[in-house]
C-alpha angles and dihedrals in degrees: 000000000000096000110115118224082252098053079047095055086045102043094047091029089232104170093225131178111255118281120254120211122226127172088349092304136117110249147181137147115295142211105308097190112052114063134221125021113338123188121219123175092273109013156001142279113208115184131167135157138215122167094201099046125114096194136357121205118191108228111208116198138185112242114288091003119128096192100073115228091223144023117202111180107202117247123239094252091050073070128091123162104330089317114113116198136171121177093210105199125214099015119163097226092185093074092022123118119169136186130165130236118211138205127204142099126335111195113131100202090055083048094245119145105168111146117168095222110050117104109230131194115237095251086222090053110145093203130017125196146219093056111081093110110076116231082011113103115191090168104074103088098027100039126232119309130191133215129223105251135205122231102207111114117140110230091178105218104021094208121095111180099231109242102237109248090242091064101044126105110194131215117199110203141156116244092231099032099052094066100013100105124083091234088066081077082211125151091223111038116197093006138121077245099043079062101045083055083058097055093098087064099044088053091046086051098056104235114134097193131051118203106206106200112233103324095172119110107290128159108244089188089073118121089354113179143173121238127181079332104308118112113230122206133177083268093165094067100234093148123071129197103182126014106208101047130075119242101276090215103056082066115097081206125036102194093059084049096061085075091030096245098150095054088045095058086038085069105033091061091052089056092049090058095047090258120131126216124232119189117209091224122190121202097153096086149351144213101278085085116187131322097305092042109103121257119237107149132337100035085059092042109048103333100171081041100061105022128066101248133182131235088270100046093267119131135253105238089197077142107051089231104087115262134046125216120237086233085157096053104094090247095058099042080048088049085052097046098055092042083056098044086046094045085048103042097033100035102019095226116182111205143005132216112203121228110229086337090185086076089061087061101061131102131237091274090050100254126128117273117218092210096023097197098216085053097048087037089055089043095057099043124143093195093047093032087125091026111126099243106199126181131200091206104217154046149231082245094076099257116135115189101169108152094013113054103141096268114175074200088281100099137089132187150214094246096226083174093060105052083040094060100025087055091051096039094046091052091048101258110174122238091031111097088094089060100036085055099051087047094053094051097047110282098269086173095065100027109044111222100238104032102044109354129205086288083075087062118082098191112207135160096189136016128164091291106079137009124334120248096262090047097049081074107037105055138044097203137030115257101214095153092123092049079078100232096107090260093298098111117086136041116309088193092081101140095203131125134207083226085236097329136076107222127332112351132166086223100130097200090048094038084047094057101045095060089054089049081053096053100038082058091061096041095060091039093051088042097059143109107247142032114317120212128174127178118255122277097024086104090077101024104272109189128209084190101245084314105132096172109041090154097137087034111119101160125066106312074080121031118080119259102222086189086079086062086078097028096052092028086136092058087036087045093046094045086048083052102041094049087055087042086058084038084048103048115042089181081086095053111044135347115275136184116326114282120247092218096067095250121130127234094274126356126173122231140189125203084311134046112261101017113081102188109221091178128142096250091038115125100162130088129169120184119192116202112202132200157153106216106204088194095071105016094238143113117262115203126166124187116202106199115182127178112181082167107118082223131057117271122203113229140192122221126220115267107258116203129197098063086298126159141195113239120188112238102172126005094174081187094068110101093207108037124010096180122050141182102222104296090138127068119166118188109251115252095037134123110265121188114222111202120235116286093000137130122217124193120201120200127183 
């Protein structure tokens, strides 16, 4: 990039205005209206806005320097509105940082921070620097800086057919995590690329969309302690920094992640395999955190713009984190529109899950909005118009929209209702079979038919808040002791059970138990309407070891310990079964053509056909989904059976016409064999005894 802005306007025979020179460099307005760090064939165009600025200065830095090499303060006339822009000409972007310093007002209660020598990040940076050791911060004393980033990855053929919502199953994993332990046998442990490594298993395993929790720039150095000698970090990733760029230190090589290169191929691979990418976004808060939090880029650029203030300049805390973003305020919405549009066109992302989404329905004064315009603005737009849109309906605020986040039937959600029954149900709880029953089916109690549908439901009983799979069923209480707050942080409603024993036992009955609960769990996950989703690991029995909440843990409580692979390969070996048995039976995922046999689409059953007991001491619930599949010209009938009784029940089963005949598929209650091929077939109509605390799943 050697060309000066003079040999460009005579190369292209642009008639443009004369350069100025500012700091030794070539200079002239830039492009107003696209924000950040554009690159153009011989320079730069560097924009960025603040209403409440007086000045702006553009601050240019060798790699890894905190003293920058040059200043250049913005004129008047490179000013239009409250957009600042400079096109800087023959700039060697390989060595180049850059961050801004702005002027203004600094008066708290008004909720201005301006101070003229704090170095502040572009907030549409598409790299930032300083962090691509993990645990290792450069940025403390010097502040954040960006780099200038290409765009010119080759995706191949640019088309991926969208998977529909109905036929996704969904795994939830960290980045890090995910590969960090020693027992992943991975070259890049805790990397993009130590995951892509694991792409073979995930397609062997049958899942077809891969969660990544938060993989935006975040500081994983914030708030570190030392507790009984570990180090704890914010290993989750809660807490961005920069919305636009990926997390430098998830990369096993930072230079390629400057352009994102890692991420991309990341991607790409999944693709490749039939897998989509969904990204856990969060846009309620950042980590500036509250008033004692430090300031890095939006509090000095428009603090009571982007942040929720009261009257007297403090700030809403609707997140838990400290701060609460203005996603309501037209600049923000703006700012989350274009980091969609970028994570979409330039990483092809397929999907987003929104951290604590409520948050991005409230209004300036904090209170819930009935047409929330980012909302409406998401769910209209051209760009993610195939684009997965998941909520997590609900805030640290207190506001639980579950079944009624403002949807324009675009809109899914984390079921919170559906891990919360299914968990009581499943353990035997007395007074839940009704709404078992509605969860099961789709939740059309929450989701009406017509208007939203069950593919508005994600159906999850466990995600990376709360306990894992195996230990939903192996303590009573959390054990948060090494989080370092004394076992008060995380959720005490955890509705699980040790099935007799508190922790690891050699108890065999316990231990027995346990692995059908385990596998009752799957099989009703598996078996209902809507989009599954379970958290990484719990395939082969992954522990946190009682921890609900191992949000700062970076060290084995959670990373996933591979060696339970071989140790648990008959829960790895059913989940693998029961996810082709939902890819097998449609009838689970969606209606499909009127049955022959007179059945509707769903219909809910007890211990006999046509009379679902929703009674307080019922602990039984059995759903038929019926179909005529036109693909393949056949019937497609599926029996949910489901026994939470700690003794055996006797069942009938529904009367079945046309020759047709019940086949057991799964009976998780059978000792020698839990997965069958059709060995059994009981006459329909008959008595069929369903074991304590077992699941049976009848197929045609």
């Amino acid at each position: 990039m050697n060309t000066s802005g003079a040999e460009l306007t005579r190369i292209h025979n642009v008639p443009l205005e004369p350069l100025d020179v500012i700091s030794g460099f070539e200079v002239r307005p830039g492009f107003f209206t696209s924000l950040g760090a554009t690159l153009i064939p011989c320079g730069v165009s560097f924009t960025i806005q603040s209403q409440g600025a007086t000045s702006c200065e553009l601050l240019f830095f060798h790699r890894g320097e905190d003293t920058p090499f040059a200043v250049l303060k913005f004129p008047e006339s490179y000013r239009i509105g409250y957009v600042y822009s400079m096109i800087v000409f023959n700039l060697n972007i390989e060595d180049l940082e850059y961050a801004y310093r702005l002027d203004g007002p600094y008066d708290e209660k008004k909720g201005y921070r301006f101070e003229a020598d704090r170095i502040l990040l572009d907030p549409y940076a598409k790299a930032v620097t300083g962090q691509s050791t993990w645990g290792c911060n450069n940025n403390y004393h010097r502040g954040y800086h960006a780099r200038v980033v290409r765009s010119n990855f080759d995706w191949g053929n640019m088309y991926h057919d969208p998977i529909p919502m109905e036929d996704l199953v969904i795994y939830e994993t960290h980045v890090r995590g995910f590969t960090k332990d020693p027992s992943s046998g991975v070259l890049h442990p805790g990397t993009f690329n130590g995951l892509k490594e694991k792409i073979p298993y995930l397609k062997q395993l049958g899942i077809n969309a891969v969660e990544l929790m938060p993989i935006f720039e975040f500081d994983e150095m914030r708030d570190t302690r030392v507790v009984d000698g570990e180090k704890l970090l914010d290993y989750w990733g809660y807490n961005p920094v920069c919305f636009f760029a990926p997390n430098t230190s998830y990369a096993a090589f930072s230079e390629d992640n400057q352009e994102g290169k890692e991420l991309k191929s990341l991607i790409k691979c999944l693709h490749d395999n039939n897998m989509e990418v969904i990204l856990d976004v969060v846009f309620n808060h950042t980590a500036e955190g509250n008033e004692m939090g430090p300031c890095f880029s939006f509090k000095g650029l428009d603090n009571n713009i982007y942040y929720l203030l009261t009257p007297d300049g403090h700030y809403y805390n609707f997140s838990g984190c400290g701060n609460t973003l203005n996603c309501n305020h037209p600049i923000v919405q703006q700012m989350i529109l274009d980091c969609l549009h970028y994570w979409v066109t330039d990483y092809r992302v397929d999907g987003f899950r929104f951290d604590l989404a409520s948050i991005l329905g409230r209004n300036e004064d904090g209170s819930p909005m009935n047409q929330p315009p980012l909302l409406r603005s998401l769910a209209f737009d051209p760009i993610l118009g195939n684009t997965k849109l998941i909520a997590e309906a609900w805030d640290a605020g207190g506001l639980y929209q579950v079944g009624s986040f403002p949807s324009w039937k675009r809109w899914a959600e984390w079921n919170g209702r559906y891990r919360d029954d299914m968990r009581r149900f499943l353990k035997g709880d007395c007074g839940c079979a009704g709404a078992a029953a509605q969860r099961i089916i789709g939740s059309p109690d929450l989701y009406d038919p017509i208007q939203r549908g069950p593919n508005a439901s994600i159906n999850f009983l466990t995600c990376h808040d709360g306990f894992t799979l195996y230990d939903l069923y192996s303590y009573n209480e959390k054990h948060n002791q090494a989080n370092g707050w004394n076992n008060t942080d995380g959720t005490n409603d955890n509705n699980s059970w040790n099935c007799g024993a508190e922790g690891e036992t050699e108890a065999e009955d316990v231990r027995t138990l346990r692995r059908r609960m385990l596998k009752n769990a799957c099989a009703v996950l598996l078996s209902s309407r809507g989009t599954p989703m379970f958290l990484s690991g719990d395939e082969f029995g992954d522990t946190r070891f009682g921890n609900n909440n191992p949000y700062c843990q970076d060290n084995p409580i959670s990373w996933l310990n591979w060696t339970l692979l071989e140790k648990n390969q008959d829960l790895y070996q059913f989940f693998r079964y029961m996810i082709q048995f939902r890819k097998n039976h449609p009838v689970i995922r969606k209606n499909l053509e009127t049955s022959t046999t007179g059945y509707p689409h769903v219909s809910v059953h007890g211990t006999r056909p046509g009379a679902p007991d929703y009674s307080q001491t019922s602990h039984v619930i059995c759903i038929l989904f019926a179909g005529h599949n036109p693909d393949t010209g056949r019937e497609d009938l599926v029996y949910l059976a489901i026994n939470s009784y700690w003794e055996s029940v006797s069942l009938t089963l529904p009367p079945l016409s046309n020759d047709l005949k019940w086949k057991v598929a799964v009976n998780t209650g059978d000792p020698k064999q839990v997965c069958f091929s059709g060995e059994e077939r009981p006459d329909a109509g008959m008595n069929i005894s369903i074991g304590a605390r077992s699941v049976i799943l009848f197929e045609i």
